[in-house]
C-alpha positions in Angstrom: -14.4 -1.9 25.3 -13.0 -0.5 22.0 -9.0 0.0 21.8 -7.3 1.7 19.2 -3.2 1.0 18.0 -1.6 3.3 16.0 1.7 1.9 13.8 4.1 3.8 11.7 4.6 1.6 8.3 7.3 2.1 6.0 7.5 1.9 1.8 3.7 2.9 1.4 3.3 5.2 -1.3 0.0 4.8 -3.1 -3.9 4.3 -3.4 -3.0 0.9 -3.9 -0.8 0.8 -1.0 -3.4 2.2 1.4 -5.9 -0.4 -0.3 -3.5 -3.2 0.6 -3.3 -2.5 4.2 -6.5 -1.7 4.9 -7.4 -4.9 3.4 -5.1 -7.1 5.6 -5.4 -5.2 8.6 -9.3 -5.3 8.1 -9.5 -9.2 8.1 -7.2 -9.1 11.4 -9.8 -10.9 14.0 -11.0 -8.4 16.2 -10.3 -5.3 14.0 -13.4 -2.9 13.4 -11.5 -0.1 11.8 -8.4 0.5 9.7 -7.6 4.1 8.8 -4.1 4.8 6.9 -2.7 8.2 6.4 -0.3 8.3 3.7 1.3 11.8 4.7 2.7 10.2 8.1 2.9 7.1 7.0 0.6 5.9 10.0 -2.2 3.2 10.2 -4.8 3.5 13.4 -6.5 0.6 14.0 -9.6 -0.1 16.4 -11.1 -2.6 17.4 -13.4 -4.5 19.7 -11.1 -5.2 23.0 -7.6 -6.0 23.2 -5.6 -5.6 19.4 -3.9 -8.5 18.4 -0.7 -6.6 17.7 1.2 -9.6 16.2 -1.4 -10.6 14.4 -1.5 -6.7 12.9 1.9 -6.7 12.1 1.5 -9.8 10.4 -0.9 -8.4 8.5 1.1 -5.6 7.4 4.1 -7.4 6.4 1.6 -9.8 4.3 0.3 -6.9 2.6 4.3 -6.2 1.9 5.1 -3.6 4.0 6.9 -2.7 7.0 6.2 -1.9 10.6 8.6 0.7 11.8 10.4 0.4 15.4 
């Protein structure tokens, strides 16, 4: 069953920036999708059962941004 997780990441302002993420978040085990909308500053994220949401995070704080809340 697919689930989907959507984050609100802080200091993302680019192409670049959406690049980054989606490539971290992407090689998340699990994860089958990463869409980023810089507008709201939100990243959904599906994937094949249960996200790994510290393992996302991770991800995004790797690719040097911030997870807010």
């Amino acid at each position: 069953m697919a689930s989907t997780a959507v984050y609100t990441v802080e200091g993302m302002t680019c192409g670049h920036c959406v690049n980054s993420v989606t490539e971290e978040v992407g090689g998340v085990s699990g994860v089958t999708g990463v869409q980023v909308d810089l507008e709201s500053k939100k990243v959904t994220v599906t994937g094949e059962g249960r996200i790994d949401d510290s393992a996302v995070r991770a991800a995004i704080d790797e690719a040097g941004y911030e997870v807010a809340g």
